[in-house]
C-alpha positions in Angstrom: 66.7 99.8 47.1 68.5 103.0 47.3 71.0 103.3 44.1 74.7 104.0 45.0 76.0 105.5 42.0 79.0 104.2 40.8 81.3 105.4 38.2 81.4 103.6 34.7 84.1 103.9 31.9 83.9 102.4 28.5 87.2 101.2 27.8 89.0 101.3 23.9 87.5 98.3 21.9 88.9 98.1 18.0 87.1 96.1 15.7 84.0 95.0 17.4 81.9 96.7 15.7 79.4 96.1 12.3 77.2 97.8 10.5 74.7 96.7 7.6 72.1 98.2 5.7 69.1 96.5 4.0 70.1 93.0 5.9 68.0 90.9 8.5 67.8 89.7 11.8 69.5 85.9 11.3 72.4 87.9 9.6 73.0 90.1 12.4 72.9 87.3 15.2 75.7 85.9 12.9 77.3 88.9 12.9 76.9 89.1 17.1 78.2 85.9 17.4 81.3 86.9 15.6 81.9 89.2 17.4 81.7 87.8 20.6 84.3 85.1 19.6 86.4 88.0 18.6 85.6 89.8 21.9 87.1 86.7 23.5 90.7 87.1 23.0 90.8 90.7 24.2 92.9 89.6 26.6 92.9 90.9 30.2 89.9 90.5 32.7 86.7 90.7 31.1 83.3 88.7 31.4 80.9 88.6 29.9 77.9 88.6 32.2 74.7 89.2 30.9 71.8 89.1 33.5 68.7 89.7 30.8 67.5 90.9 27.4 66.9 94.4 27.4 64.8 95.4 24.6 64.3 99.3 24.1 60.9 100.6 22.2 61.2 103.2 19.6 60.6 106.8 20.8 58.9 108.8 18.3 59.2 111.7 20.9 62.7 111.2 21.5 63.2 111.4 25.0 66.5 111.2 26.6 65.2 108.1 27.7 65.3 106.1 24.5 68.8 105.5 24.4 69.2 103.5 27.8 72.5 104.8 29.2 75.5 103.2 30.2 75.1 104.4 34.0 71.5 103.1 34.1 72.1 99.6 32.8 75.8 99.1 33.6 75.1 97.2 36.9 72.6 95.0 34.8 74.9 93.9 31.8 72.5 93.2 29.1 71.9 92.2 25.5 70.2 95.5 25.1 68.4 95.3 21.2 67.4 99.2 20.3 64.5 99.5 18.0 64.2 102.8 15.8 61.6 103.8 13.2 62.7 105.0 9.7 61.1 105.5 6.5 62.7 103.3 3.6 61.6 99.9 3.0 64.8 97.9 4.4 66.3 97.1 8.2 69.4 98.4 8.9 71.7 97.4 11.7 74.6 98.1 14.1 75.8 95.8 16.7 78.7 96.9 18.8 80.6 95.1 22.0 81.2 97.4 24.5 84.1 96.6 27.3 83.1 99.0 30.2 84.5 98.7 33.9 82.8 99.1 37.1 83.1 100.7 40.3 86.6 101.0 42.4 87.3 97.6 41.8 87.9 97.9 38.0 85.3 95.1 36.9 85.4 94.5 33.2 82.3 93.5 31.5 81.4 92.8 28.3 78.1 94.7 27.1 76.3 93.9 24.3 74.5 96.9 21.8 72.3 96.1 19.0 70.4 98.6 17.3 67.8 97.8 14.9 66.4 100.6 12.4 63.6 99.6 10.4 59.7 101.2 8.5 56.6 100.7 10.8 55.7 97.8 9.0 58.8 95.2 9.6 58.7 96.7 13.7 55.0 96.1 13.9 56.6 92.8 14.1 58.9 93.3 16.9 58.1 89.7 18.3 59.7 87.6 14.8 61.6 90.7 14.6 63.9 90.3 18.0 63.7 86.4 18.1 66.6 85.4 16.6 68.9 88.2 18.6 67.6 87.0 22.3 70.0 85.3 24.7 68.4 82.0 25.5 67.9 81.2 29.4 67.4 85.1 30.4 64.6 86.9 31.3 63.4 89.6 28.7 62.3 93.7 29.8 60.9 95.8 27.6 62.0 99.5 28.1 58.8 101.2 26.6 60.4 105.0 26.8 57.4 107.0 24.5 53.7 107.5 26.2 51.0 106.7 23.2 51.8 103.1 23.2 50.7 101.2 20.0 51.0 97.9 18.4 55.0 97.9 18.6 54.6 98.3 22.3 51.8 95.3 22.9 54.5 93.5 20.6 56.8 93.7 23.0 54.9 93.2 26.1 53.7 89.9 24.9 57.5 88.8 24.3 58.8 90.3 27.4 58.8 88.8 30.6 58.3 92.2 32.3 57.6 95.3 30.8 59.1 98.7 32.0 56.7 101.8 31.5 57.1 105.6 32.9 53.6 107.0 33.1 54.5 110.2 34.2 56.3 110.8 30.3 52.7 110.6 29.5 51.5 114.8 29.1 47.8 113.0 29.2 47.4 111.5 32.5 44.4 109.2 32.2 45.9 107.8 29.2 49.0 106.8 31.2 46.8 105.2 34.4 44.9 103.6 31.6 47.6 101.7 30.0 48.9 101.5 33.0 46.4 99.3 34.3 45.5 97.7 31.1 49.4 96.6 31.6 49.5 95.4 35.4 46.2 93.2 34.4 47.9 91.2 31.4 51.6 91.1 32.3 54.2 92.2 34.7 54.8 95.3 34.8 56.9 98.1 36.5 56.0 101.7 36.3 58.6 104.2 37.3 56.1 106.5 38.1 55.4 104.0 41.2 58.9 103.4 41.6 59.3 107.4 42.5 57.1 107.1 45.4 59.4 103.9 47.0 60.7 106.8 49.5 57.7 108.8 50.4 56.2 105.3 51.2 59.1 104.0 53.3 58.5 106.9 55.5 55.1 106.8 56.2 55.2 103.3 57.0 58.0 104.0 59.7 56.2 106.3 61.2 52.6 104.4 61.3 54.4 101.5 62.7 54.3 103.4 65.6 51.2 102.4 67.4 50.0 105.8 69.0 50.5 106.9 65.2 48.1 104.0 64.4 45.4 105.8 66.5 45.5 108.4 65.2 43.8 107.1 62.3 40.6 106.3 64.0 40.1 109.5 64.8 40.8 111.6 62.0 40.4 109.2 59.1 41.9 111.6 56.2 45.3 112.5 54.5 46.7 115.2 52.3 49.2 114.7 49.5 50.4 118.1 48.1 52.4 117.9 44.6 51.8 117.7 41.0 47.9 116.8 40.4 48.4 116.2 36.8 51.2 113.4 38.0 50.2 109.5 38.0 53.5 109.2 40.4 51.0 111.9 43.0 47.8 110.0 42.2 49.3 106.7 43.0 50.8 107.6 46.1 47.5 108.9 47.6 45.8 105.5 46.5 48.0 103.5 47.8 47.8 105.3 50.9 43.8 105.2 50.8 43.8 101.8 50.6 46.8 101.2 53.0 45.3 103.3 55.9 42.0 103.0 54.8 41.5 106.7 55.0 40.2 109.6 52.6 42.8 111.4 50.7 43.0 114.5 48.7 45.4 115.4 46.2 45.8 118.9 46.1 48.4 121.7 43.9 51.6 122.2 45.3 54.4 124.7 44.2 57.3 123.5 42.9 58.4 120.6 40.3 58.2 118.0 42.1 55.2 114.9 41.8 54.9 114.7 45.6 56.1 117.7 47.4 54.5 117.1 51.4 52.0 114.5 53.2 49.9 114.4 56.0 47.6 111.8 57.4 45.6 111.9 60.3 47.1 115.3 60.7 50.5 113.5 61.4 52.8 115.5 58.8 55.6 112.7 57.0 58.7 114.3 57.5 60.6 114.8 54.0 63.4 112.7 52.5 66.8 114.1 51.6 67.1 115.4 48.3 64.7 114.9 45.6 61.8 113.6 47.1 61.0 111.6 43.5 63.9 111.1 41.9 64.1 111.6 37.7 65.3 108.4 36.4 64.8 105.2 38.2 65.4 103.1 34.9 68.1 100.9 36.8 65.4 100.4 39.9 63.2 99.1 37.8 65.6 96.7 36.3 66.8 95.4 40.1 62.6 94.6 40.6 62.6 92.5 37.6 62.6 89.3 40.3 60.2 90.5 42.3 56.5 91.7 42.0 56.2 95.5 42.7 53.8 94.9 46.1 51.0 97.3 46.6 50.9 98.6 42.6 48.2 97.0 41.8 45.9 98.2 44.9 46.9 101.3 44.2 46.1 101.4 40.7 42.2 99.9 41.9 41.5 102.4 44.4 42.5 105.8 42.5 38.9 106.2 42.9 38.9 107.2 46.4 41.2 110.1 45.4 40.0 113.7 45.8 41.9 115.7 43.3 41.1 119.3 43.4 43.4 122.0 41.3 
């Protein structure tokens, strides 16, 4: 799916807001609750139309990424629960309902923010943790934004339904494919390093549907991916086509920033995409696939052996 972006507000809400310190979880889904009854008599056009738990792993590294932002997940209106790590030996908590509108249209919807601070101990918990605060009936992600994943993370991915990873965060890249497939093995996944290829794969499937391009392939049974070699987005590309084409690959260094910079296969050289060729974010991709099995993944992530990598 190509993302049209669309412009988000957040609209003047008074009063639903609350804040606690040293409290616990069955207080604050009271506290929710309230204010969702209050959030009813706004007045005006509003609904409340929540599509799935969003859950969002601490980020001891801080990336931008840890606070999911209101143009990813506005077109997926969510109970979004934000974990954070602190030191003192209490759980703190601060649940706001957010009124934002959509698009042209002016679409009001009701979003819901909970943020959960808490000591290592109480989130190595997160399943009894985030229990009471789910929306029954709705499927559950886990937004996993750091890289060294840890007990709060397999948490998580228990209780989720999918889990949503970014390997390419990851500064150590066997790590990532590591977890990576550790992940794809026990529960769904999606990796928005895999989701950043979506376009270079479109294109070389349009042009080997073509069947003198198909020929080619007997003949010179190799491709080229040129990019970032230290990028699991690059590596999984050139599995996916080794195992797709059934041809060698070789990942070689390219020059600029992006993972995947230029592809060949069977000498036939994929034209490039407009724009970024990978784009940055992908967050709210991942979150339209939460439906529907990410195909050709997994085969990917089996046959990264029949990469060359050299650089």
């Amino acid at each position: 799916m190509t993302r049209v972006a669309t412009e988000v507000k957040e609209l003047a809400t008074k009063g639903l807001h609350w804040h606690a310190e040293g409290t616990s979880t069955d207080v604050v889904a009271d506290a929710l609750a309230k204010l969702l009854r209050q959030a009813d008599h706004l007045g005006g056009d509003h609904v409340s139309l929540r599509t799935m738990n969003l859950i969002v792993a601490p980020d001891p590294h801080k990336a931008n990424a840890h606070k999911a932002s209101m143009q990813e997940t506005a077109l997926h209106p969510a109970r979004m629960i934000r974990l954070v790590e602190h030191k003192p030996d209490r759980l703190d908590a601060d649940v706001r309902v957010r009124l934002i509108e959509i698009g042209d249209a002016g679409m009001q919807v009701l979003v819901e923010d909970i943020v959960i601070t808490a000591n290592l101990s109480r989130l190595q918990h997160a399943t009894s943790l985030v229990a009471p605060l789910l929306a029954r009936g709705l499927p559950t992600v886990a937004w996993l934004p750091g890289y060294d994943h840890g007990q709060i993370e397999a948490a998580l991915a228990v209780t989720a339904h999918v889990t949503v990873f970014d390997s390419d965060r990851d500064p150590d890249p066997a790590r990532a494919i590591g977890f990576a497939h550790a992940t794809a093995l026990e529960h769904p996944s999606r990796d928005l390093a895999w989701l950043r290829t979506q376009d270079w794969r479109r294109r070389i499937s349009a042009v080997f549907s073509a069947e003198h391009a198909q020929g080619t392939l007997a003949f010179a049974p190799s491709g080229d991916v040129i990019g970032n070699v230290q990028s699991p987005a690059a590596m999984l590309l050139a599995a996916w086509i080794a195992v797709r084409a059934n041809v060698n690959v070789t990942l070689r260094p390219g020059a600029g920033t992006e993972p995947v910079e230029a592809v060949t296969i069977a000498g036939i050289a994929i034209p490039p995409g407009s724009g970024s060729a990978c784009s940055a974010g992908m967050l709210g991709e991942a979150l339209d696939t939460v439906y529907s099995a990410p195909l050709g993944y997994e085969d990917a992530l089996k046959s990264l052996d029949r990469v060359a990598i050299i650089g």
